[in-house]
N, C-alpha and C positions, 0 to 999 in steps of 0.2 A: 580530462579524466583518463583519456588513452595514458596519456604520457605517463599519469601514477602508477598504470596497471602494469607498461611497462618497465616502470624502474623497478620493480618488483622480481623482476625475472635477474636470473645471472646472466652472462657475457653469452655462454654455449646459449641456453633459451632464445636469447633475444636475437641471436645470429640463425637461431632454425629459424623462429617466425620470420624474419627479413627473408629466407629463403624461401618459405611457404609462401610466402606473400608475389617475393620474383617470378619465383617459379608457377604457381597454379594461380595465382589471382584472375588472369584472364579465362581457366577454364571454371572456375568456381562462381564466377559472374555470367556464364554462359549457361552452365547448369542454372543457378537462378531466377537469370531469363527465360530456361525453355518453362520454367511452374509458372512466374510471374506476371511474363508478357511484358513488361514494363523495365524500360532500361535504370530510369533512375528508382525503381523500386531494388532492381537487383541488386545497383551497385549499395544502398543502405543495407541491406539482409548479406551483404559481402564484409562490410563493415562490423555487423551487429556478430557477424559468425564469425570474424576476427577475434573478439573479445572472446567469446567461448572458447576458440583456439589456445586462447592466451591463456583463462583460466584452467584450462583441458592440459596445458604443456609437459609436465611430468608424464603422465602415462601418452600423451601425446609421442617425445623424444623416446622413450622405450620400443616405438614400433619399427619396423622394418618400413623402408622407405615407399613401397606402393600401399602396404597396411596405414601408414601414416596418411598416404592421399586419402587413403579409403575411407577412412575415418574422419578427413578433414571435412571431402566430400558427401558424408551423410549429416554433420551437423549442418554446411550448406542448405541441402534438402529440407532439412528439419524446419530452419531456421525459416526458408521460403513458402512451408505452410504454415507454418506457423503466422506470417506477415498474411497470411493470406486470411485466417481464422479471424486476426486481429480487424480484418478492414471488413470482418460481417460478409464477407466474397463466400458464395456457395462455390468449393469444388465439388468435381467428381471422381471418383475413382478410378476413371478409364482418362481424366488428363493425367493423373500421377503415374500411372502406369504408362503411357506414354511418350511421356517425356525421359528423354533422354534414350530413345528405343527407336532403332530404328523400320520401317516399313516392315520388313522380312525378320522380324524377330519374333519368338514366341513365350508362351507362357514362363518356360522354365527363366527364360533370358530377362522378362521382369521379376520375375521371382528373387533371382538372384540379384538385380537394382537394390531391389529394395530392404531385403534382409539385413539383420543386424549386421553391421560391417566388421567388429571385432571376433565376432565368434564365425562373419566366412573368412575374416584371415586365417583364424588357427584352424579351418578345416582346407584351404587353398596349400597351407604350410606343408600340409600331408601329401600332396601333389608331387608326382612328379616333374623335374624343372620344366621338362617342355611344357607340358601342363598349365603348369604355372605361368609362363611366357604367354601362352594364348591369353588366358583370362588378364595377364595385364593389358597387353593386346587391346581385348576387345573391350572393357572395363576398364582401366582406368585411362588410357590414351584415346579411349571411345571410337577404335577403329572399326573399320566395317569388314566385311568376311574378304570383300576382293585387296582389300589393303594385305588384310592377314597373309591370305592363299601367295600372296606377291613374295613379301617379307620370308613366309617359310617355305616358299618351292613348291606349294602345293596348289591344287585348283581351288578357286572358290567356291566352289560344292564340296570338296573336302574338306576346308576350314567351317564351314558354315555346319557339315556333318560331326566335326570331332568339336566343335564348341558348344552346339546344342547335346552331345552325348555328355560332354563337360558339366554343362549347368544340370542335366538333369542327374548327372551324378551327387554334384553337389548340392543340390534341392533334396535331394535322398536323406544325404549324409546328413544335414541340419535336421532334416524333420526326424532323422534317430534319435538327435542324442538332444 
């Protein structure tokens, strides 16, 4: 069935997903793992958000390249509670919030996980680059504050200070508009 959906696509399509697949497979199976717990559940709900991929690929190939993780990576999500609804598994709302978050994170920093991912591109878009550079940073490479503070010369009290004033900028800015 894969094979149909992919004849389906043109040359450019079927060369992102090959790319999407090189490139993030491994972190979109890890995200899975951390809702799932279960390795061979993930790697199926990596498969199953494949297909979504596939179907999604138009507005998909229009996003900007961390927009595009962003995006891959909440149908991931989606798709691993979804698996999870499916097998009658009570979650709770303190493991989805969780995962993918580290010890030292706070409100605004799940907040921001878990938001529509298309409407916090086009409010990230509004950023400026440095800006921008953290939030991919720490969101979509899933780095921690001492990685950051390293990377941009700053301490990790001051990455971890300009990234929590970051999200709750941006927690702002979505619940405006």
């Amino acid at each position: 069935m894969l094979i149909l959906i992919f004849a389906v696509l043109n040359e450019e399509q079927r060369e992102l997903v090959e790319k999407l697949f090189r490139e993030h497979h491994e972190q979109f199976r890890r995200v899975s793992f951390r809702i799932l717990h279960s390795e061979t559940d993930a790697e199926d709900v990596v498969s199953a958000a494949f297909i979504k991929i596939i179907d999604n690929i138009e507005k998909i190939s229009e996003l900007s390249c961390p927009e595009m993780t962003a995006f891959c990576v909440t149908i991931v999500k989606n798709a691993s509670v979804d698996a999870i609804r499916r097998s009658q598994k009570l979650i709770s709302t303190e493991d989805i919030e969780a995962e993918g978050t580290a010890a030292d994170d706070d409100v605004e920093d799940a907040y921001i996980r878990h938001a529509d991912a298309q409407r916090m591109c086009e409010l990230i878009d509004t950023l400026p680059s440095e800006d921008k550079r953290l939030i991919q940073m720490r969101y979509e490479m899933e780095m921690g504050y001492a990685e950051i503070g390293e990377l941009l010369g700053i301490s990790e009290d001051t990455a971890r200070k300009r990234g929590q004033r970051l999200a709750s900028k941006l927690k702002t800015m979505y619940g405006e508009e």
